[in-house]
KOLTOR-27006 format. One record per residue (C-alpha): residue in three letters; x, y, z. Coordinates in steps of 0.5 Angstrom, whole numbers. Layout:
BEGIN
+------+-------+-------+-------+
| rest |    xx |    yy |    zz |
+------+-------+-------+-------+
|  ALA |     X |     Y |     Z |
...
+------+-------+-------+-------+
//
This chain:
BEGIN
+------+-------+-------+-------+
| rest |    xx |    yy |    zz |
+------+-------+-------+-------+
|  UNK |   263 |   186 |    18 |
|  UNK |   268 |   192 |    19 |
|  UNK |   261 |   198 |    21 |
|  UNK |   258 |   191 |    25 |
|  UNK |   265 |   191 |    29 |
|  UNK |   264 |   198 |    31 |
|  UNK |   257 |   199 |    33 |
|  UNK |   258 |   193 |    37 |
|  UNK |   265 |   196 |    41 |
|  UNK |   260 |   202 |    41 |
|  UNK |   255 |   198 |    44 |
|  UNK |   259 |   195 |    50 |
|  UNK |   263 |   201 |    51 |
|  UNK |   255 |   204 |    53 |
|  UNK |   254 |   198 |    57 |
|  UNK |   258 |   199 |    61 |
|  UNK |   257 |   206 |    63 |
|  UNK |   250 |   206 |    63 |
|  UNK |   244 |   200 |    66 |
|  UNK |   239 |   203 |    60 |
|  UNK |   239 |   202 |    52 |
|  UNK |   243 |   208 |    49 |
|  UNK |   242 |   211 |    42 |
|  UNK |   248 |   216 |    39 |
|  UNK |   244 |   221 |    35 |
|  UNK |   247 |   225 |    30 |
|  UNK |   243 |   232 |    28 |
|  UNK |   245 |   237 |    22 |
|  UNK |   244 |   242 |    26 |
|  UNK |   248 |   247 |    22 |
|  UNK |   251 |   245 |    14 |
|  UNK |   256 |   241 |    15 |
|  UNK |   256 |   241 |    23 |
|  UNK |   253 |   235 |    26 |
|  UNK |   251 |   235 |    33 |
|  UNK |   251 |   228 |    37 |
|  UNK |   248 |   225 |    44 |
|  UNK |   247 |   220 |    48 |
|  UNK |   239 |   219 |    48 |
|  UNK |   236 |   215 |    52 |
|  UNK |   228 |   213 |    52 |
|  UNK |   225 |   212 |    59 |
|  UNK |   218 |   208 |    59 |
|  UNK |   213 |   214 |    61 |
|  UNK |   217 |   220 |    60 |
|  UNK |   214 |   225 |    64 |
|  UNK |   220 |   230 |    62 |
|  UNK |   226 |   231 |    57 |
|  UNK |   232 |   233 |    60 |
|  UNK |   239 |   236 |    57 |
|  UNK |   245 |   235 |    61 |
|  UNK |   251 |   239 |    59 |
|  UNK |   256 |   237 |    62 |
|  UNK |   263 |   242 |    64 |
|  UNK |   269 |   244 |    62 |
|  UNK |   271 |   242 |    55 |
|  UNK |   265 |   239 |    53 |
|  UNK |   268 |   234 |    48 |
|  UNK |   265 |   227 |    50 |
|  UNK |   268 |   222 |    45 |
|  UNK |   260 |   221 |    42 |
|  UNK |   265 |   223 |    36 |
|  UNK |   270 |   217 |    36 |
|  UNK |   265 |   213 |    38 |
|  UNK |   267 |   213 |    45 |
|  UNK |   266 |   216 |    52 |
|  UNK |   273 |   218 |    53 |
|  UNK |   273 |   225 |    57 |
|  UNK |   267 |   227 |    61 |
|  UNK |   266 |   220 |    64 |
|  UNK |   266 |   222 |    71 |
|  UNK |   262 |   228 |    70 |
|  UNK |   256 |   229 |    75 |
|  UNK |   251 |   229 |    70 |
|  UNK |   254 |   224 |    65 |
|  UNK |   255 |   219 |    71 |
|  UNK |   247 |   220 |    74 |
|  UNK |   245 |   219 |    67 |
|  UNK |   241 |   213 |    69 |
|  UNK |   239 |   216 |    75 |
|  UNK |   234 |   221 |    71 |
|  UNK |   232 |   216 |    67 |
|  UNK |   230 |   212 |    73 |
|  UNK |   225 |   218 |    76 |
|  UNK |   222 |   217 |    68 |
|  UNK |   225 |   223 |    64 |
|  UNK |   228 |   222 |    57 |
|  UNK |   235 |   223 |    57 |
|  UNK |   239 |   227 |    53 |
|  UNK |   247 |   228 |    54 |
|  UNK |   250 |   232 |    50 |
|  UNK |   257 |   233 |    46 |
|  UNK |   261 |   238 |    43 |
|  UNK |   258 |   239 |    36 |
|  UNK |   263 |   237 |    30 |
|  UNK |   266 |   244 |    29 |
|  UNK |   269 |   244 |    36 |
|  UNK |   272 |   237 |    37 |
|  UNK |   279 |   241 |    37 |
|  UNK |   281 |   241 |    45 |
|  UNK |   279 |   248 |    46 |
|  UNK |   272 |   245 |    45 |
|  UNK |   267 |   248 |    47 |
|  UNK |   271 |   254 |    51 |
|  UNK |   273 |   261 |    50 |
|  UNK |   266 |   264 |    48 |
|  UNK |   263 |   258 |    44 |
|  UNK |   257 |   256 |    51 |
|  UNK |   254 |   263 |    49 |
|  UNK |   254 |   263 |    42 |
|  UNK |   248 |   263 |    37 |
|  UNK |   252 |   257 |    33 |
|  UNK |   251 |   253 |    41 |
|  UNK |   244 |   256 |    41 |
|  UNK |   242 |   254 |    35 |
|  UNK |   244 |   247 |    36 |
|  UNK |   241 |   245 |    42 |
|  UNK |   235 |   248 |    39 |
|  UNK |   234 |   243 |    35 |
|  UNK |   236 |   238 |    41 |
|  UNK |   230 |   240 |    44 |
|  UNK |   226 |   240 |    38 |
|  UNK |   228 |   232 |    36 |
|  UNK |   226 |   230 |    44 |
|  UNK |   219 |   234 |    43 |
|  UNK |   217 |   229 |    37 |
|  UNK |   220 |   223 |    41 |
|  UNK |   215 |   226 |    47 |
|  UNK |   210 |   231 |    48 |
|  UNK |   213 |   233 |    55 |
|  UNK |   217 |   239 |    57 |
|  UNK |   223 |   240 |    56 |
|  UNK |   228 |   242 |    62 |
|  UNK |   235 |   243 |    61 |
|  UNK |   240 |   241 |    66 |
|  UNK |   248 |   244 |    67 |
|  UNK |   253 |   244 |    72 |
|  UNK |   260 |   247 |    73 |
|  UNK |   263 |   250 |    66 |
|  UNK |   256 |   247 |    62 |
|  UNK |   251 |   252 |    68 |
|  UNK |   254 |   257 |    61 |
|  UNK |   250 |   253 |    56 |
|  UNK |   244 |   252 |    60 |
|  UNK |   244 |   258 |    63 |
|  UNK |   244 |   262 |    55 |
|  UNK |   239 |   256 |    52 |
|  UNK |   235 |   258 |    57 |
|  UNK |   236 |   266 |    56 |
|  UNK |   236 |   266 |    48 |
|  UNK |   233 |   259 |    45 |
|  UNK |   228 |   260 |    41 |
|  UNK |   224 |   253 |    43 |
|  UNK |   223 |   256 |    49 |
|  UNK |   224 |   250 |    54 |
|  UNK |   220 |   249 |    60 |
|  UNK |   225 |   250 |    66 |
|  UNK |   232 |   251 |    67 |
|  UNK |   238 |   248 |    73 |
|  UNK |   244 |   250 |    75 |
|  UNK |   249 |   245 |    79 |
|  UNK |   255 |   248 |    82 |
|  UNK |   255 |   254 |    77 |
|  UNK |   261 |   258 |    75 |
|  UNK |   260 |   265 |    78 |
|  UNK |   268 |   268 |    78 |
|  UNK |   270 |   270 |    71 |
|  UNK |   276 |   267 |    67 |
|  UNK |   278 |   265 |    60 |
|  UNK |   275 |   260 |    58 |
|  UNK |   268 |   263 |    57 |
|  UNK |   263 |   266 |    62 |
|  UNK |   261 |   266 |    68 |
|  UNK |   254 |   265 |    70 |
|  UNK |   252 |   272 |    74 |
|  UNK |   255 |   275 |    67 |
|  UNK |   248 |   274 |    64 |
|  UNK |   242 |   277 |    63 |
|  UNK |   239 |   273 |    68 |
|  UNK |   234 |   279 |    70 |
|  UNK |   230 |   276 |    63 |
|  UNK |   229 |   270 |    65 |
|  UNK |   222 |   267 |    68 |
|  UNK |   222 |   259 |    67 |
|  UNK |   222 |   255 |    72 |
|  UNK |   229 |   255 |    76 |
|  UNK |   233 |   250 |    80 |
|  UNK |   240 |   252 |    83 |
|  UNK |   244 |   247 |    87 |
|  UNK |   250 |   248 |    89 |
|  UNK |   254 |   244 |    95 |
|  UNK |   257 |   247 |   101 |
|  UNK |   264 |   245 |   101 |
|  UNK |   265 |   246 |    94 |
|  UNK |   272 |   248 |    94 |
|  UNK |   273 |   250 |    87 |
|  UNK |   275 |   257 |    86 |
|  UNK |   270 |   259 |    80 |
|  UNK |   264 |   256 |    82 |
|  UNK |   264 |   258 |    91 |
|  UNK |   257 |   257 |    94 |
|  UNK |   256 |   264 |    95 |
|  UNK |   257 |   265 |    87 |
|  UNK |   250 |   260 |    87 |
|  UNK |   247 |   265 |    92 |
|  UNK |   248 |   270 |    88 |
|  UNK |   245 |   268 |    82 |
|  UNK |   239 |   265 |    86 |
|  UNK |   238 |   273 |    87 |
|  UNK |   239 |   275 |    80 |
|  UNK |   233 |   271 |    78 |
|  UNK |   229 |   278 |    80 |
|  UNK |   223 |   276 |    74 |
|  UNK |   223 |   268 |    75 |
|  UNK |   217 |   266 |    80 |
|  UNK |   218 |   259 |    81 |
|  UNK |   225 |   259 |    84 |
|  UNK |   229 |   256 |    89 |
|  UNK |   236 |   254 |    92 |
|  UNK |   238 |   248 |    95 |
|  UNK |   245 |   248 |    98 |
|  UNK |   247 |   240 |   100 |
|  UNK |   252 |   238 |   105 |
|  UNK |   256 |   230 |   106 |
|  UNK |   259 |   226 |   101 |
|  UNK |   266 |   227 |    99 |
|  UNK |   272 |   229 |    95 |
|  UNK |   278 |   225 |    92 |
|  UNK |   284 |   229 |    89 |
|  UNK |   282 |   236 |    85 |
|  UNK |   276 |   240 |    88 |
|  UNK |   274 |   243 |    81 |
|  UNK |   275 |   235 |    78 |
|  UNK |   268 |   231 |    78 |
|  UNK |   270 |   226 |    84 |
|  UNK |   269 |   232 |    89 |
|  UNK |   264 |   236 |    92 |
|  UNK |   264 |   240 |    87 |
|  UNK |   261 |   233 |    83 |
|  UNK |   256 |   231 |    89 |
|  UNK |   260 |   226 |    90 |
|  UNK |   257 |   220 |    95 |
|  UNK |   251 |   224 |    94 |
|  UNK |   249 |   224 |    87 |
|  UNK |   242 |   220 |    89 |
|  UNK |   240 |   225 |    93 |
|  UNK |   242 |   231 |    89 |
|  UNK |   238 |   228 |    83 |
|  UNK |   232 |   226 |    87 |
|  UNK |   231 |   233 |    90 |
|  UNK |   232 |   236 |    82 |
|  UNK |   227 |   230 |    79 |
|  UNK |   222 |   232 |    84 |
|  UNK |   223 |   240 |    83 |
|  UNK |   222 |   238 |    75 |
|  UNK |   215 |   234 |    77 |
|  UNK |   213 |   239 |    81 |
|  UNK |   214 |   245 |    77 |
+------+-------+-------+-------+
//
């Protein structure tokens, strides 16, 4: 009775955030080390995403709860990619890294982080044989951006929304990285007004450049929605606040097409 009351707190808990049915996966992905996510399953997947979300990274898949993050760009939208028919992976911090550092100070570019989500891409590739694309924003641009770069699945393409351009502590910024070795497909979206000051719009443009040896790319920048509180929090431009619809309709599509 006890496990039953659990599943099904956890049961109402997604319900309540997400019109889909969700399952929590649990990989070992290194001994002793689970790696979970949200999975969600579309109808006639056409593509699998990845979305990492920022900061710390620690969703709460680990206590049975979405706690931090909630609010995320990516987190929120989750059902908005499903609906444009993709598989839907959100991931959390592994095991090892549920501390509150989380997945900060140099664990996003880390080999332990690639081999993680290496078998990630690898579980969604037996649930559907499509490509697999993957999907940061804010301080989760890192993983994706280093997935991308050293991931030995070799996913199909990569997007980066709002992305972190200006060094700090908490791990490393995205024009840091090898990016001239890229060559999948890429999508860089940032928003015009976005005032957090480790990932300014003309940081995105600087990436975008970066890509010397991608030949499908683009940079989308958006304008509108709306920011309440913190510039650098979720409910912001920084987040794609009010116009999270569009935001994901414009990736859905450049994922369809490429």
């Amino acid at each position: 009775m006890a496990g039953y009351k659990k599943l099904f707190i956890l049961f109402i808990s997604l319900l309540s955030f997400s019109l889909y049915a969700e399952d929590i996966i649990s990989l070992e992905t290194r001994q002793g080390v689970q790696q979970k996510f949200i999975f969600i399953k579309a109808e006639k997947p056409i593509a699998s995403v990845i979305l990492f979300a920022g900061g710390k990274g620690t969703l709460g898949l680990h206590t049975g709860n979405i706690n931090w993050g909630r609010n995320n760009f990516l987190v929120r939208t989750r059902d908005l990619f499903v609906e444009n028919n993709f598989n839907v992976a959100v991931v959390d911090a592994p095991s090892d890294r549920q501390d509150s550092d989380g997945l900060f100070f140099g664990f996003r570019d880390s080999e332990e982080h690639v081999t993680d989500i290496d078998h990630v891409i690898t579980y969604l590739r037996k649930e559907a044989n499509v490509p697999v694309w993957l999907i940061g924003t804010s301080r989760g641009t890192e993983s994706a951006a280093t997935i991308a770069l050293d991931s030995k699945q070799k996913p199909h393409g990569l997007i980066l929304t709002s992305s972190m351009s200006v060094e700090n502590d908490k791990g490393t910024a995205v024009n840091e990285l090898a990016l001239e070795n890229l060559t999948m497909p890429t999508l860089i979206v940032a928003h015009e007004a976005d005032g957090c000051k480790k990932t300014p719009v003309e940081g995105s443009e600087e990436i975008f450049e970066m890509l010397t040896n991608v030949k499908k790319k683009e940079l989308k920048i958006f304008s509108g929605g709306d920011e309440t509180g913190n510039p650098c929090k979720a409910k912001s431009y920084h987040g794609f606040l009010d116009i999270e619809e569009h935001v994901v309709s414009y990736i859905s599509n450049f994922i369809k097409l490429n």
